[in-house]
C-alpha positions in Angstrom: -20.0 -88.2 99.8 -17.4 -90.5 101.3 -14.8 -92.4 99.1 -13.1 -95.6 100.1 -9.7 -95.5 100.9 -6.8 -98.6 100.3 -8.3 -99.9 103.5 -11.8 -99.7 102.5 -11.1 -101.1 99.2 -8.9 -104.0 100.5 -12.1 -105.2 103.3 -14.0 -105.2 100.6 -11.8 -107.2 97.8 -11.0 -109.7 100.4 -14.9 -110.2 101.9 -15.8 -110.8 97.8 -13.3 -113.5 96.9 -14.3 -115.1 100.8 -17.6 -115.4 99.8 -16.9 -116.8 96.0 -15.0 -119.5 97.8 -17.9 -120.3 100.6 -20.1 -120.4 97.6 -18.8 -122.6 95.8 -18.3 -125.3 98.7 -21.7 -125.0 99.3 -22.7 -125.8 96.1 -19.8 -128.5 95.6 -21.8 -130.2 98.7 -18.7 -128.9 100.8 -20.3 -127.0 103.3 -24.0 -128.0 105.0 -27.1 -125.9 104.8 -26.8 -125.1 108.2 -23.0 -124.0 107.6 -23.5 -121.8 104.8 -26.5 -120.1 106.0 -24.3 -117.6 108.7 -21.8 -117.0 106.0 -24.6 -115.6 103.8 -26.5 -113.6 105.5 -23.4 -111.8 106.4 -23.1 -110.8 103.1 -26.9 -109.9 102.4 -28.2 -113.0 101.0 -31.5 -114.4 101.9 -33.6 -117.2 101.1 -37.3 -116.2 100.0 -40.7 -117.8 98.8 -38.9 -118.0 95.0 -35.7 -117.5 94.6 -32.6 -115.8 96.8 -33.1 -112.2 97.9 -29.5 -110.1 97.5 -30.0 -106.6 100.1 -27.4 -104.4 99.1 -25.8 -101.2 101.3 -26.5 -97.7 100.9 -24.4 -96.1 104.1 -27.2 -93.5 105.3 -29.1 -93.5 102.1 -26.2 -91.8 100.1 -25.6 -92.9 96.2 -23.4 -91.8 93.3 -24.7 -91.5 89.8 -21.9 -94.1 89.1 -22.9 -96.2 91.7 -26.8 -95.9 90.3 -25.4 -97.0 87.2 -24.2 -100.5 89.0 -27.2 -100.7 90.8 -29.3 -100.7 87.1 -26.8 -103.1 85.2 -27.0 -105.5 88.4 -31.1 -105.5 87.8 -30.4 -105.6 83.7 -27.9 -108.9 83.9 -28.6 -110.9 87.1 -32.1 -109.8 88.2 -35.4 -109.3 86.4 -34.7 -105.6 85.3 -36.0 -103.6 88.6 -34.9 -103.0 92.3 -36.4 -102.7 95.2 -35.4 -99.5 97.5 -36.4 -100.6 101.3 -37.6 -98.4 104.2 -33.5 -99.3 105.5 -32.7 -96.9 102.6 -31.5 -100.3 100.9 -31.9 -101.5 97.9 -33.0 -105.3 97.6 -32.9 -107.7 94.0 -35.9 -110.8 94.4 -34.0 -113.1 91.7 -30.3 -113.2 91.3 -29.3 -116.9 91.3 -27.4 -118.2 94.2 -24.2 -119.0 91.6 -24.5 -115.1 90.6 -24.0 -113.8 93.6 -20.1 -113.1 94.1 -20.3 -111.6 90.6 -22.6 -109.1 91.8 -20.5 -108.6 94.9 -17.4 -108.4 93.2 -19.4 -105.5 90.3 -20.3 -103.8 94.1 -16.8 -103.6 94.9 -15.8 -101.6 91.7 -18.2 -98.6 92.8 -17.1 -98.6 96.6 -20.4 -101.0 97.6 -20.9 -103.7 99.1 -23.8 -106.2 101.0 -21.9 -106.4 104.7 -24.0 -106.4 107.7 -27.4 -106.1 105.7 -28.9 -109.2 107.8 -27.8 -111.4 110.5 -27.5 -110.4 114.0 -25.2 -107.3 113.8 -25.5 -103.8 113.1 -27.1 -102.6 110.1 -27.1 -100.2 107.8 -26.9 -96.7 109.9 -29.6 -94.6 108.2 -30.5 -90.8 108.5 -32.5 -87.8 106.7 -32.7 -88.2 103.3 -32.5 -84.1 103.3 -29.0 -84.3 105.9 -26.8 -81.2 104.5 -29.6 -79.4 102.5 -32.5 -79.2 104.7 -32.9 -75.5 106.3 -34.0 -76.9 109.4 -30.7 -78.4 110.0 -28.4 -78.2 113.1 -25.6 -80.5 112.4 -24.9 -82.2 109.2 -25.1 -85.7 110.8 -23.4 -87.3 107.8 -19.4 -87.2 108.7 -20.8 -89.0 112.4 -22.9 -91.8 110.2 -20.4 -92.4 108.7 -17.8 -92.5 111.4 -20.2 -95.0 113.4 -20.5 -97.0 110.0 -16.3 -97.4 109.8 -16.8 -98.4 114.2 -19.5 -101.1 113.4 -18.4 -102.8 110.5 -16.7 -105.7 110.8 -16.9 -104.7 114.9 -16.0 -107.9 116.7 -17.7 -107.3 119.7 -20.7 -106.8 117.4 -20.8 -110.1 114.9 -23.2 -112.2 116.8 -25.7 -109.9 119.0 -28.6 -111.7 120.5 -30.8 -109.7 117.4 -30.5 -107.6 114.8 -29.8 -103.9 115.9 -30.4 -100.6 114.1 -29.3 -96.9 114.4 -30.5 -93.9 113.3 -28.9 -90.4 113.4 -30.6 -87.2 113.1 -29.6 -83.1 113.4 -32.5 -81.3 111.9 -35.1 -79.9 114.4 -38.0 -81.8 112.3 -36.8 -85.7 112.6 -37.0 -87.2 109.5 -34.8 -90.5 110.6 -37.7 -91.5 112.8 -34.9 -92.0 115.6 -37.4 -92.9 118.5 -38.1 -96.2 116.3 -34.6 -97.3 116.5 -32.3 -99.6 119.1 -30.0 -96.6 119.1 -31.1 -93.0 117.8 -28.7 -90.4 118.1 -30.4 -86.4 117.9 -28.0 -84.3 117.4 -27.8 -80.3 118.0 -26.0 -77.6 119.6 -25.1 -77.1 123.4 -25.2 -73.3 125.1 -21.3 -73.6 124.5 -22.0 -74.0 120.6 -20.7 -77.5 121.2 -21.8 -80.5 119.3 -23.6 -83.1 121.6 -26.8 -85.5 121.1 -29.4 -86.7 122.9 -29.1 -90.4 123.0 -32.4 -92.6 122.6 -32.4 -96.3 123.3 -34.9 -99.3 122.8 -37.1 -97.8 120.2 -38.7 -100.1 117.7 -41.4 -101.6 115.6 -42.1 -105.5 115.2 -44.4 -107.9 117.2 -43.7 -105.3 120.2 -43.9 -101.9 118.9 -42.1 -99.4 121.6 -40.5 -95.6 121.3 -37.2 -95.1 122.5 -36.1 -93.7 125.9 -33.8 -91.4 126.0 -31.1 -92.5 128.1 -28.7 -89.5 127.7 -29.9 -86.2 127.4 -25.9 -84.5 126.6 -23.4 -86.5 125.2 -20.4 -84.7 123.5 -19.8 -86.0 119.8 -16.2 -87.1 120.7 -17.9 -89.9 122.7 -20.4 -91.3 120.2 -18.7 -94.7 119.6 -17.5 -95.4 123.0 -20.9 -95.0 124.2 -22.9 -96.7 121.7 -20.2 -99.9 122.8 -21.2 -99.2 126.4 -25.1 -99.5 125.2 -24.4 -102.9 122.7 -22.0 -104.3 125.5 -24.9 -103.7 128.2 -27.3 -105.5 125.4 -24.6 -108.1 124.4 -24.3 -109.7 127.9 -28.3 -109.6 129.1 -29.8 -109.6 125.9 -32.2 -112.9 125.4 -30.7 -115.4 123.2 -33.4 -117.8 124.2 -36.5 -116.4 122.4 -36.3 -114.8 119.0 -39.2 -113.2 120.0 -37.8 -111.6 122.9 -34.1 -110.6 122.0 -34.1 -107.0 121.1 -32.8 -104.5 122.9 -36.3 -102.7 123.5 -37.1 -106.0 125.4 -34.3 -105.7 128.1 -34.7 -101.9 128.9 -38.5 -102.5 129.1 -37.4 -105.9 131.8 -34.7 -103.7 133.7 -36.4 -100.4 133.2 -34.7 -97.0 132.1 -33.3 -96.3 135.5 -31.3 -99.6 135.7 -30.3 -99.9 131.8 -29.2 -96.1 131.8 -27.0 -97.5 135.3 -25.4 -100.0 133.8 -24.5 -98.4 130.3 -22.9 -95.6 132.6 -20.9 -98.2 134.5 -19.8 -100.0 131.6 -18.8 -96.9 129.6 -16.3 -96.1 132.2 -13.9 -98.4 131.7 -14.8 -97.6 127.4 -14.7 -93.0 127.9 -11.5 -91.5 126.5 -10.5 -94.7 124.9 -8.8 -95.2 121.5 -12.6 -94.9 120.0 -12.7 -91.7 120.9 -13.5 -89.3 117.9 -10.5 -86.5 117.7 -10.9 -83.5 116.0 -8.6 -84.6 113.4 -10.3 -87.8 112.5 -13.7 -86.1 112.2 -12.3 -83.1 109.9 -11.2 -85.6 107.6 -14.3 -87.6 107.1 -16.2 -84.0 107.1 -14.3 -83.1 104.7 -16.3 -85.7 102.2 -19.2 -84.0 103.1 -18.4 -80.6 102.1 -21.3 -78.4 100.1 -20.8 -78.9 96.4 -19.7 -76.3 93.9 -23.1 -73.9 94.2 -23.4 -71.2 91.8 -24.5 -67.5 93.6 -28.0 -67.7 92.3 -31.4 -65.1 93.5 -33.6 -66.7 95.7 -36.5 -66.4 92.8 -36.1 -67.5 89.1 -38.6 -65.4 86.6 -38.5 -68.7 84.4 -40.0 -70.9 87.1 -42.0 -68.6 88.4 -43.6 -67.9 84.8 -43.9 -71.7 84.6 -45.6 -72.4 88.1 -48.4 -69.7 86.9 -48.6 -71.1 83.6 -48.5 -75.3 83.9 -50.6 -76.6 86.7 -49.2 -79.8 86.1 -45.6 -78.6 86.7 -47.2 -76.4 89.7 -48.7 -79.3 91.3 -45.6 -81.5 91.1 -43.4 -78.7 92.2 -46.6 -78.7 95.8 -45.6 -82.2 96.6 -42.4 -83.3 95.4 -39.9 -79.8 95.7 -38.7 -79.4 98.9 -36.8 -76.2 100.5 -33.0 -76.1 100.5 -30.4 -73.9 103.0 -29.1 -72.5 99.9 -30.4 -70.0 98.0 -31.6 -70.8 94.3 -31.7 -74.1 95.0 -34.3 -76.9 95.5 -33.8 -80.5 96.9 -36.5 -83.3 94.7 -37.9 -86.4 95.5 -38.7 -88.1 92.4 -41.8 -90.8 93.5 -41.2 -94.3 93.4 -45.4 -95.1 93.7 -47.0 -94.5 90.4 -49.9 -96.8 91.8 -48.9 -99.7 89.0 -46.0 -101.0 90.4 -44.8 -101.9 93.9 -43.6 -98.9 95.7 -39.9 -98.8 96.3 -39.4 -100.5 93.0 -37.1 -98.7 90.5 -36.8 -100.4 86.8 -32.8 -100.5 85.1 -33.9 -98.1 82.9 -35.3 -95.8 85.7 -32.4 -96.1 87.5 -30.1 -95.4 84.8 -32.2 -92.1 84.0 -32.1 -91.3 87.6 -28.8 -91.6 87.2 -28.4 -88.7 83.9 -30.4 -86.6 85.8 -28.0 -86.2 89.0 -25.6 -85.3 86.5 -27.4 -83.0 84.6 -29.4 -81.2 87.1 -27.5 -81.7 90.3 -23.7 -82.8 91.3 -23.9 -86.9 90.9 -25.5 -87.2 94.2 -28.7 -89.5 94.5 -30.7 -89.9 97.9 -33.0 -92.8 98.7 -35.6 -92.1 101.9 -37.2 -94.5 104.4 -39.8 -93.3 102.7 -38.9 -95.5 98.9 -38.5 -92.7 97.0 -35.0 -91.3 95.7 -33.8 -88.0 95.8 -31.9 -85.0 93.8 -30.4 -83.1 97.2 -29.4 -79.9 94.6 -31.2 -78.3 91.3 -30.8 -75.1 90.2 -34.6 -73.2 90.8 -34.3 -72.6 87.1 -33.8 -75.9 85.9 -36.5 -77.3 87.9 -39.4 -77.4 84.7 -36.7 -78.9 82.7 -35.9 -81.7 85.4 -39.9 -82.1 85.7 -40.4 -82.8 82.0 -37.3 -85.4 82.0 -39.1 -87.2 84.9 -41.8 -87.5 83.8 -41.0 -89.5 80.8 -39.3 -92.5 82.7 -42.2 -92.1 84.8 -40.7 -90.7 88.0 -42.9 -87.3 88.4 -46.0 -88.9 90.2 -47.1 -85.7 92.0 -47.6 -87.6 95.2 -45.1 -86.9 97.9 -46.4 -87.0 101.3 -49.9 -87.8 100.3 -52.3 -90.9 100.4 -50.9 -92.9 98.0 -47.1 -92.2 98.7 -47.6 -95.6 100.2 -44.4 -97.5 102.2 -44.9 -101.2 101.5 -42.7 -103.9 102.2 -42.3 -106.7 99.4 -44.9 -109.1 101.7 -46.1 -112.5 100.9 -45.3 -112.0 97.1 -41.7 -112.3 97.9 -40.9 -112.8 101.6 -41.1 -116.1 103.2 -41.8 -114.5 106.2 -45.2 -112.6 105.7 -48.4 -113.8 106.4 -50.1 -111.7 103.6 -49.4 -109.9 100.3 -48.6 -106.6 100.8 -47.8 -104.9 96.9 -51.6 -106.2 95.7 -53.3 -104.0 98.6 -51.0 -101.1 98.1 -51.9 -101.1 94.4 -55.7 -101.8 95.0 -55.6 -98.5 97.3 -53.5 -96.5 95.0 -56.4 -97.5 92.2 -59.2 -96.8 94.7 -57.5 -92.8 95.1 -56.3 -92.6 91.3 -58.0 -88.8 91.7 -55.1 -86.2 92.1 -57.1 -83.4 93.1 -58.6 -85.5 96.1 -55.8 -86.9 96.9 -54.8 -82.9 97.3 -57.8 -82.1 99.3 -57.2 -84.9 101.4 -53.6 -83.6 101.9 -50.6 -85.2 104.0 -51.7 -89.0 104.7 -49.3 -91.7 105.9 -50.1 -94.6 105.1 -47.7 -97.6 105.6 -48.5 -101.8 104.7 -46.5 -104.8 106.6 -47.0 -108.3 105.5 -46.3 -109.3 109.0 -45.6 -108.3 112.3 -41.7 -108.1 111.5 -43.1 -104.7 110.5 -40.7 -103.8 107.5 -43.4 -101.5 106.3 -43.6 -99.4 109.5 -47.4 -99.5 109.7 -47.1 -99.0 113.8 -46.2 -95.9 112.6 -48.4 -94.9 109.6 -51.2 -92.6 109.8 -52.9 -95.5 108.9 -50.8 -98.7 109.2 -52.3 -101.9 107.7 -50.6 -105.5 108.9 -51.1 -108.6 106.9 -52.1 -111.6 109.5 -52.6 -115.1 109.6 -56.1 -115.8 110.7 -57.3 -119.8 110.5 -54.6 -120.1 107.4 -56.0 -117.6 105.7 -54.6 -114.1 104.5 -56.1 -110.7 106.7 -55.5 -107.3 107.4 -55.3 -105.7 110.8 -55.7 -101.5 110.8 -54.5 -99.2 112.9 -55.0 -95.4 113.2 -52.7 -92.7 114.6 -49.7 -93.7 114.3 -46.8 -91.1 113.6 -42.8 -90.4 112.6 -40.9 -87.9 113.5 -40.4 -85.3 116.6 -43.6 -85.7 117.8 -43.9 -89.9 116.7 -47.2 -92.4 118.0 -48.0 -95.7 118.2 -51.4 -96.7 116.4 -53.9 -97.9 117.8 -55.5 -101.4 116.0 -60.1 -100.3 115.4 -61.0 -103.7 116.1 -60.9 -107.0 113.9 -59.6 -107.7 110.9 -60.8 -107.2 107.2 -60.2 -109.4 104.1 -58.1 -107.7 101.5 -60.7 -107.1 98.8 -62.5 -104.7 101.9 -59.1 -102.7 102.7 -60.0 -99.9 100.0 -63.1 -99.5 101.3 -62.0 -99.5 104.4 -59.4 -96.8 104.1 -62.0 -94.6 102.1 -64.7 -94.4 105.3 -61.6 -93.6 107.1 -61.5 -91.1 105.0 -65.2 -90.1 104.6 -64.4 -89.3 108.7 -61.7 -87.2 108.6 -63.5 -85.2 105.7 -67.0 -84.7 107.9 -64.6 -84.1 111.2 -61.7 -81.9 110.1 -61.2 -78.6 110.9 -59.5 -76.0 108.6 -56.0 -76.7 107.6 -56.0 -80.0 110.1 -53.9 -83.2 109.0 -55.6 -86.2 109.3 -53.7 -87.5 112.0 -54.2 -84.4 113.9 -58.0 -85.2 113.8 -57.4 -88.8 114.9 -55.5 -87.2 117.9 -58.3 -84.7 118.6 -61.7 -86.8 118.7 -59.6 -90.9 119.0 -60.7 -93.8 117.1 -63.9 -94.4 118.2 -65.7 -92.0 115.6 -63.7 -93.4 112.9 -64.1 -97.0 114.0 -67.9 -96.7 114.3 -68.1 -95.5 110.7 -66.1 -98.7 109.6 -67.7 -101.5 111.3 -71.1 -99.9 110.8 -70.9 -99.3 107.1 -69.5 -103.6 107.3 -72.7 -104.8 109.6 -74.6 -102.8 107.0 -72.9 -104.4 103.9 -73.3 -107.9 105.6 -77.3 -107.3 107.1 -77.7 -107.2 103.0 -76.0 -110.2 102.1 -73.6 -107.7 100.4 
């Protein structure tokens, strides 16, 4: 993974003792409210319902075991002893005090971290597959080009005050697991028929109070030009973007006002006078940020282990964990993990000191040091040895991190909601754990099989439930606390839009809900179909009958 340099180091040092002197005007009465407010959310800081909330970087989800160490003595000595890891592949603390905060900075610093551009108007963290140099399905290793766009867009000028926030996403598997047509930028990498890398360039994708895919506004564009282009897009968006209407200041607003024809037009104009300039990539400056990024030390192991394979027959446990949560890996004898952050009793996403810190051992012991946190809120081992795997398996489990749940019902994404945030309309963690309780079965959760399902407390839609197989939004309804559904929503190469089934339910009815969704897809499915492939084959109608009709039925009763 990438290591700071003098330069690095030095942005860093300097932004920490800025932001220790800022904060200590402010609370010398020094600096207004109103004046302090831009200088901390440039370094991360919000105010929420309690206390203040401090989101901390993770550049394109990537983590040392040292830096996991930080991140758990941060949550032991200024927080409340847990984390939460965001769908931004972030990782957010609910209670440092305000006075705490440059100590925790100035901790960052000493593991290469920091909390730059994680709110405000700018460009945030750049995130990508959680699997990026591991997964089979891989064309490029989009990591060395994250990070060169992270070094472009930090501290960027241009960039400090855009009209909204703005997000990128980079991909190079053929499977996207970056979800890049929900992003402002997303970048698809692969291979020209000259072997060349390029990328197909997607614009104006997003969630929120107006959930849109991207358009793809460049179907080949050479790596060399990645940051000169991206400028040509944010220049385009800097100049035209609304400033006027909160509401109506991202990017996926002004393509949808000019339409793709005239946005593409006018990035191609401005990118003239921006092609061949000094932030071009050259070959030379791309080797040596590749070079972080080189494949670890791996032994020359068989593809099968007897061990493993004597364990898989004999444990069903370890069998089923290994069905969920072990994923293929390009090299052979190895598996990449995701260790589940959703047991069902806490929030999902949240990660105690201690799990951290035993998170942290077992990147050392079973991998190189290397920790990967999804979009997804769970964390990730990129390389075990086959053979260790049953050992790794009985570790997790004791800090409670072997949930055999990956990809299933109850692998839940769930943003923090009306518990913490200030701007949700609902509670988002008490509905996630309800449903979790409601499918506390394992083996049906198996039958079932893959299930999205994604929870927002409001339309700001930090818990991706546009794109959820089944996406569930908290909303304000007569000052009361509601749930909106949707249905057939989907990430990845193929990614949907759901569609809302009509009006909303209270939150004590969401389980319920979600199981005749269920009971549906059960009667309807054909053999080996997901359920959002069902949803896509027979709509919502069928499933949205079976809901409101079981409710008249439940009310006709006085029930």
């Amino acid at each position: 993974m990438y290591r700071y340099d003098s330069y690095d180091q030095r942005i860093v040092d300097e932004r920490v003792a800025q932001f220790r002197d800022q904060t200590s005007r402010y609370l010398a009465g020094d600096l207004s409210e109103d004046e302090f407010r831009p200088l901390r959310l440039q370094n991360g800081l919000y105010i929420q319902r309690h206390a203040p909330m401090l989101r901390v970087a993770i550049p394109y989800g990537h983590l040392s075991s040292a830096q996991m160490r930080m991140l758990a003595h941060i949550a032991r000595k200024y927080d409340r002893g847990y984390g939460h890891f965001s769908t931004r592949q972030n990782i957010q603390y609910n209670w440092p005090t305000l006075e705490s905060v440059p100590d925790i900075l100035a901790d960052l610093a000493t593991v290469e971290m920091h909390a730059i551009q994680t709110s405000g108007n700018c460009i945030r963290n750049i995130t990508t597959d959680q699997f990026a140099g591991v997964a089979p399905d891989e064309v490029i290793d989009p990591r060395p080009l994250a990070e060169i766009l992270r070094q472009w867009s930090t501290f960027h000028p241009e960039f400090a005050l855009l009209p909204r926030k703005f997000k990128i996403a980079v991909s190079g598997s053929i499977q996207d697991r970056a979800v890049v047509q929900m992003h402002d930028i997303g970048l698809e990498f692969f291979r020209d028929s000259a072997g060349t890398i390029a990328a197909r360039v997607w614009a104006g994708g997003g969630l929120g109070r107006t959930p849109i895919l991207g358009t793809m506004i460049r179907e080949h564009l050479e790596w060399q030009h990645l940051p000169t282009y991206c400028e040509a897009i944010l220049r385009v968006y800097n100049r035209h973007g609304r400033r006027d209407n909160a509401y109506k200041a991202r990017i996926k607003i002004l393509l949808k006002a000019l339409g793709a024809e005239e946005f593409s037009r006018q990035v191609e104009a401005e990118w003239v006078h921006l092609k061949d300039g000094p932030n071009t990539i050259t070959q030379a400056e791309f080797d040596r940020v590749a070079a972080f990024f080189a494949p670890p030390a791996y032994r020359d192991l068989p593809a099968h282990d007897a061990g493993f394979d004597a364990a898989l027959a004999s444990e069903p446990a370890f069998a089923a964990w290994v069905r969920r949560c072990v994923h293929a890996h390009r090299q052979p004898g190895y598996r990449a993990v995701t260790l589940s952050l959703k047991p069902g009793n806490v929030a999902p996403g949240d990660a105690t000191d201690a799990q951290m810190d035993a998170v942290a051992d077992l990147a050392e012991r079973y991998g190189f040091g290397e920790i990967r946190v999804s979009h997804e809120q769970n964390l990730i081992l990129s390389d075990v040895e086959l053979g260790q795997l049953h050992a790794l398996w009985s570790e997790a489990r004791q800090s409670g991190l072997a949930t055999p749940n990956i990809g299933l019902l109850t692998d839940i994404i769930c943003c923090p909601g009306g518990d913490f945030c200030s701007l949700a309309n609902a509670p988002s963690i008490p509905v996630a754990q309800a449903i979790q309780q409601t499918f506390d079965d394992l083996d049906y959760l198996h039958d079932i099989g893959e299930l999205e399902l994604n929870i927002s407390g409001c339309m700001n839609a930090c818990g991706h439930h546009h794109v959820g197989h089944i996406g569930i939004l908290g909303v304000d309804k007569d000052g009361s606390e509601w749930y909106q559904v949707t249905i057939g929503g989907k990430q990845g190469s193929d990614a949907s839009i759901g569609t809302v089934i009509g009006p909303s339910f209270a939150a004590d009815e969401i389980p319920g809900v979600v199981t005749r969704l269920i009971e549906v897809y059960v009667r309807e499915r054909h053999a080996d179909e997901r359920f959002i492939d069902t949803v896509r084959r027979l709509g919502i109608a069928p499933f949205k009958e079976h809901v409101y009709g079981k409710r008249a039925e439940k009310e006709a009763a006085g029930v």
